[in-house]
C-alpha positions in Angstrom: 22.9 2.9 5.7 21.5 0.0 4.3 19.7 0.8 0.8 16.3 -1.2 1.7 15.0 -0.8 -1.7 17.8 -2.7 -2.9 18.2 -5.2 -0.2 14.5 -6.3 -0.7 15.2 -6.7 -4.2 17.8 -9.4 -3.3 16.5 -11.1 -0.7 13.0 -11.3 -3.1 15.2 -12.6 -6.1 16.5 -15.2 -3.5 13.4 -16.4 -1.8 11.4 -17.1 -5.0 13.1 -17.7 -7.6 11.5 -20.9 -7.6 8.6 -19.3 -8.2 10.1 -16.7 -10.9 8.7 -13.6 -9.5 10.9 -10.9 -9.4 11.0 -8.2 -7.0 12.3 -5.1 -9.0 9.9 -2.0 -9.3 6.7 -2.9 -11.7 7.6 -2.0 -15.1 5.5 -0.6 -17.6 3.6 -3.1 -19.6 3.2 -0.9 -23.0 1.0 2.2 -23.3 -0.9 2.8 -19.7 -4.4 1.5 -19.7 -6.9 3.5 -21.5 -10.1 4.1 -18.8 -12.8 2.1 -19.0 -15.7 2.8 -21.4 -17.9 5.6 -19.7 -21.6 4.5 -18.0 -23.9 6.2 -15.5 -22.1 3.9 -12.4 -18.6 5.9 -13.3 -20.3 9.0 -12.4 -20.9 7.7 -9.0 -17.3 6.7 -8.2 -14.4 8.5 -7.0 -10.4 7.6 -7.5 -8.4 6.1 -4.9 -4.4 5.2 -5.8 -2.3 2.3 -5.2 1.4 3.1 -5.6 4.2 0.0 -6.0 8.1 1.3 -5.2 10.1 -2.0 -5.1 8.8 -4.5 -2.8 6.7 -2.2 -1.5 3.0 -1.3 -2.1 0.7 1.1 -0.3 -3.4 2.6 -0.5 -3.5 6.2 -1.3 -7.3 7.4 0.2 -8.3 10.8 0.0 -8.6 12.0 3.6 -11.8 13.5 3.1 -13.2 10.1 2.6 -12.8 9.0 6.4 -15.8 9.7 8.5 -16.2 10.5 11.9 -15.5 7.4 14.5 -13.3 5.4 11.7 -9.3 5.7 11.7 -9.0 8.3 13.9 -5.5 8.3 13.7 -6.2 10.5 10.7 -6.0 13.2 13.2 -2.2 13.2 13.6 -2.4 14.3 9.9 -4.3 17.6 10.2 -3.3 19.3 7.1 -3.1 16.5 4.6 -5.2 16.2 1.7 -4.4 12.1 1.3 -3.2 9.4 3.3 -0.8 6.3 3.0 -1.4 3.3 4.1 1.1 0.6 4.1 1.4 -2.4 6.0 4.5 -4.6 7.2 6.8 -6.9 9.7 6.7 -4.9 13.1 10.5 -5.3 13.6 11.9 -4.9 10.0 9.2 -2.2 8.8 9.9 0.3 10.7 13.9 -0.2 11.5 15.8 2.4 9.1 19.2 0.1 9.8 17.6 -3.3 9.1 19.9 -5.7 7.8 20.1 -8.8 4.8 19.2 -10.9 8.1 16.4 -8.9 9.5 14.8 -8.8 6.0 15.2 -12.6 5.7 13.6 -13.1 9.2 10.8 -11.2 7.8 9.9 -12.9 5.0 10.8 -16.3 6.5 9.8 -16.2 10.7 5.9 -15.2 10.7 5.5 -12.2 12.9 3.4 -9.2 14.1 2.7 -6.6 11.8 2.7 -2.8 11.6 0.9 -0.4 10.0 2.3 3.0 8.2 0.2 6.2 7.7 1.8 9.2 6.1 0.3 12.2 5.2 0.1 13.7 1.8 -0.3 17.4 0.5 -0.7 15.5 -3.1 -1.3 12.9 -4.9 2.1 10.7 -5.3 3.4 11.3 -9.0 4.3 8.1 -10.9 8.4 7.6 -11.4 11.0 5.6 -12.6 10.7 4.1 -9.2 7.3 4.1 -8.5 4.4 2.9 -10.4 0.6 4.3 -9.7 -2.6 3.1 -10.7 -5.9 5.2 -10.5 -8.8 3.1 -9.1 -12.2 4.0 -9.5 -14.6 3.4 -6.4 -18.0 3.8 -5.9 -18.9 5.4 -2.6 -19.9 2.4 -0.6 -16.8 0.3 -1.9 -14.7 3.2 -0.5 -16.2 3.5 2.7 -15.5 -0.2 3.2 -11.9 0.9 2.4 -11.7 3.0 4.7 -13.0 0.6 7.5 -11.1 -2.0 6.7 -8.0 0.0 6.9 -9.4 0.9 10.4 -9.9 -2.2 11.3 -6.2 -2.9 10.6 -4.9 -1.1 13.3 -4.6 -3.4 16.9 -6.9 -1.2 19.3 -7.2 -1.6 23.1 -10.6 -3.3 24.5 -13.3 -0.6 23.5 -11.4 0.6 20.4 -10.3 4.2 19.9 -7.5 6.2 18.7 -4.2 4.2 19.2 -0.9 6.5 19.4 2.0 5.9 17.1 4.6 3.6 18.1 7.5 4.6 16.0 8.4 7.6 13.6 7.3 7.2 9.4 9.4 6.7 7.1 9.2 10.2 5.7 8.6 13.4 8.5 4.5 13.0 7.3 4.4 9.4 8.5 4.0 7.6 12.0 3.6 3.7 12.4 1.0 2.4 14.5 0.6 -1.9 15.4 -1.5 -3.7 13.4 -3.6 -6.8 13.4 -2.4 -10.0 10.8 1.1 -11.8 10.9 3.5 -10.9 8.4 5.7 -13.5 6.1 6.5 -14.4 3.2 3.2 -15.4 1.7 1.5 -12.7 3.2 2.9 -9.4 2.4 2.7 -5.8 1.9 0.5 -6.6 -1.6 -1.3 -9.3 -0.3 -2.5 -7.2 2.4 -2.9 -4.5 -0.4 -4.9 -6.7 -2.6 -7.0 -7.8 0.1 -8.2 -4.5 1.4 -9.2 -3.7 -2.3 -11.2 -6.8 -2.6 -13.2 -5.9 0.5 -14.0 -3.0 -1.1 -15.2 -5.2 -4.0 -13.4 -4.6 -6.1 -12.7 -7.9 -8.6 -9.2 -8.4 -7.3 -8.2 -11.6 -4.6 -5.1 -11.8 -2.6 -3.9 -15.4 -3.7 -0.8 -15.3 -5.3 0.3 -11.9 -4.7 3.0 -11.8 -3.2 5.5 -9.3 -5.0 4.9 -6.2 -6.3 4.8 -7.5 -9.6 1.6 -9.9 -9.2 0.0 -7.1 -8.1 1.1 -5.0 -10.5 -0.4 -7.8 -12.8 -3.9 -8.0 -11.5 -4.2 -4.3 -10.9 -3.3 -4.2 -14.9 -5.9 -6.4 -15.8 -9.2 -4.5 -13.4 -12.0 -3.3 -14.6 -11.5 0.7 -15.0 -7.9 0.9 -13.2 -5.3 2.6 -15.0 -1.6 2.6 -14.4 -0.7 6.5 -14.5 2.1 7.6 -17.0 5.3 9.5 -15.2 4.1 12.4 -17.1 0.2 12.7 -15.5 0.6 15.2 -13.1 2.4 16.9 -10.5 2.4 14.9 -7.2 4.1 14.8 -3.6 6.2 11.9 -2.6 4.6 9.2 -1.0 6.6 7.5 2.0 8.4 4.6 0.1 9.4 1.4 2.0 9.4 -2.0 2.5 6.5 -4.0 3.8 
């Protein structure tokens, strides 16, 4: 089997090196970020995670935070304290055998996209592999989070719960079809970036393209902070490519 980690690192490092972006896991950029300075709006926000494995980025929401009537497909995760969210090409996503071909039809053939929801006992633990940030959120920013997440997933005329349409990546995951057209200019981070900046939070999807540039502008928000490998236990999230 194909190690996709690795083959989206090479087919990145092929389709922009013109633009000198690399696609390797985000490395650590000295010391993680101290928190912001403390203030009476801190107290009213709560953390969300982004997590960056390779290509690949993905939301980490607490489940708690999704109301009744938004993302129902929450239900297929009954016992999870978290969710994933990661979003990608319909045909490469979710195919465990995809090959050096598939990958560059991806990033080079606009297509439909896919969305991945896995389940999480815990919050994912930072790696060597895996970089996480902690996000701070007030309450209103999250709840447009969590609808915009919702309103990523392609629902039938009058909306509802929409079943999965292919196994996770992990046993706690389950892909369900998504609204927006996947390339190279639109990826798994920009379609990260973008559901953070509807939140509003001071972060806009142009120019992210790679792990890295969002690793980049993640580094440089207001109150983020890149977690250490040593802060905290965590359960794996479901890695992959998007």
């Amino acid at each position: 089997m194909i190690d996709r980690r690795r083959l989206l690192t090479g087919v990145g490092a092929v389709l922009l090196a013109a633009a000198a972006s690399g696609c390797a896991p985000p490395g650590p950029k000295g010391a993680p970020a101290a928190p912001g300075p403390a203030g009476p709006a801190r107290a009213e926000t709560q953390p969300i995670h982004v997590i960056a494995t390779g290509w690949h980025s993905g939301l980490v929401i607490p489940r708690a935070a999704v109301p009744a009537g938004l993302l129902p497909e929450a239900a297929d995760f009954p016992d999870a304290r978290y969710l994933e969210a990661g979003w990608g090409d319909r045909a490469y996503y979710p195919n465990p055998r995809a090959s050096l071909a598939d990958a560059l039809a991806a990033g080079l053939v606009p297509g439909p996209s896919i969305l991945h929801l896995a389940g999480l006992a815990a919050l994912p633990a930072p790696t060597a592999d895996r970089a996480v940030w902690r996000v701070p959120i007030a309450a209103p920013g999250l709840a447009r989070l969590v609808r915009a997440i919702h309103d990523t997933v392609e629902r039938p005329p009058g909306g509802g719960r929409v079943a999965p349409v292919a196994p996770g990546l992990t046993p706690a995951g389950r892909f369900y079809p998504a609204h927006g057209r996947f390339h190279l200019f639109n990826t798994c981070n920009t379609w990260v970036a973008r559901q953070l900046g509807r939140a509003g939070l001071a972060i806009a999807p142009g120019g992210i393209i790679t792990a890295e540039n969002l690793a980049d502008r993640l580094d440089a928000l207001p109150g983020a902070r890149r977690l250490s490998a040593d802060a905290g236990a965590g359960a794996s999230a479901g890695a992959g490519a998007g």
